[in-house]
C-alpha positions in Angstrom: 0.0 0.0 0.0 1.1 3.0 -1.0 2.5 5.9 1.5 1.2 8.9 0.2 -1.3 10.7 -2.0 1.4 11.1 -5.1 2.7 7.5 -4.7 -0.9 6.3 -5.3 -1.0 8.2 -8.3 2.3 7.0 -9.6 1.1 3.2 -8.9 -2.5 3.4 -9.8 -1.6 5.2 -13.6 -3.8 4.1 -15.8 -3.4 4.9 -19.4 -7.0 5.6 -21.0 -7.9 3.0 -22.9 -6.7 2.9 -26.5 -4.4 5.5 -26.0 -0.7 5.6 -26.6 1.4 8.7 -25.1 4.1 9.8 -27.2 7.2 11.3 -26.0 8.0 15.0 -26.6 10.3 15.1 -29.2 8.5 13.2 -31.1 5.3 15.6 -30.5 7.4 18.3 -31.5 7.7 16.5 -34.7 4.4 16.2 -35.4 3.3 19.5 -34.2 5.9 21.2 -36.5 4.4 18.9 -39.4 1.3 20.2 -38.3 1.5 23.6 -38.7 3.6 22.9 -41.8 0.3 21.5 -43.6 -2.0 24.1 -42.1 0.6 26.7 -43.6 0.8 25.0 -46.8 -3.0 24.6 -46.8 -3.4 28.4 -46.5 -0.9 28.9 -49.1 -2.5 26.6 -51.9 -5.8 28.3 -50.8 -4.7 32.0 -52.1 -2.8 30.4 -54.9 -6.7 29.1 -56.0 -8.3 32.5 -55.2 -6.1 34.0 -58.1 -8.7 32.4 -60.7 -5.8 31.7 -62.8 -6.9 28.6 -64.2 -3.0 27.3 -65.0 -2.1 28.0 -61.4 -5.4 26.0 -59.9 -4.7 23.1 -62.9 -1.3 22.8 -61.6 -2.2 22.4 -57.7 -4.3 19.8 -58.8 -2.3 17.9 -61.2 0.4 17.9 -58.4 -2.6 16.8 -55.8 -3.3 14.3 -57.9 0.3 13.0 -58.6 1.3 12.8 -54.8 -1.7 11.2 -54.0 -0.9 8.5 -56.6 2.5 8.1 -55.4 2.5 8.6 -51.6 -1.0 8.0 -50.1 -0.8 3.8 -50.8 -2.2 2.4 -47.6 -5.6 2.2 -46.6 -6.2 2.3 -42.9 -9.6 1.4 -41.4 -9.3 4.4 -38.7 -12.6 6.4 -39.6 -11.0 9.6 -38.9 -8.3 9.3 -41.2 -11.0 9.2 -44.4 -11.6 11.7 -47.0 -10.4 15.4 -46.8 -10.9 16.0 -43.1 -10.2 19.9 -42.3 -7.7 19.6 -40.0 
C-alpha cells in the first residue's frame, strides 16, 4: 500500500484505454508537421483564389500525382477518411 497521495498516483496510472502517449520530441515533430500543412494549406488556398486557371490546374495535377504516389495504404481508422479539415 502505498505511502502517500502522489505514490498512489504513480502506482495506480492508468493509461486511458486505446491510447498511446508519445514522447516529446517526437510531438514536436508532429506538431511542426502540423503547422507545416495548415501553412501549406493556407498557401495553396490564395494560390486558387487568383482564378488563374494554370495555377489551380497545376495544384491539382500535383494533388493528384502525390496522391498516386504517396497515399498507398488504406487504414480502417474512420478519422483518417476523406479530406478531413484539419
Amino acid at each position: 500500500i502505498p505511502s502517500s497521495p502522489s505514490q498512489l498516483l504513480k502506482s495506480n496510472n492508468p493509461k486511458p484505454h486505446g491510447q498511446i502517449i508519445v514522447p516529446r520530441s517526437i510531438q514536436l515533430t508532429r506538431s511542426l508537421l502540423y503547422v507545416s500543412n495548415i501553412a501549406l494549406s493556407f498557401f495553396l488556398m490564395l494560390v486558387i483564389m487568383t482564378y488563374n486557371a494554370q495555377i489551380i490546374l497545376a495544384v491539382l495535377a500535383g494533388a493528384f500525382v502525390g496522391h498516386f504516389i504517396f497515399h498507398r495504404q488504406l487504414t480502417n481508422n474512420e478519422s483518417n477518411r476523406g479530406m478531413a479539415c484539419h
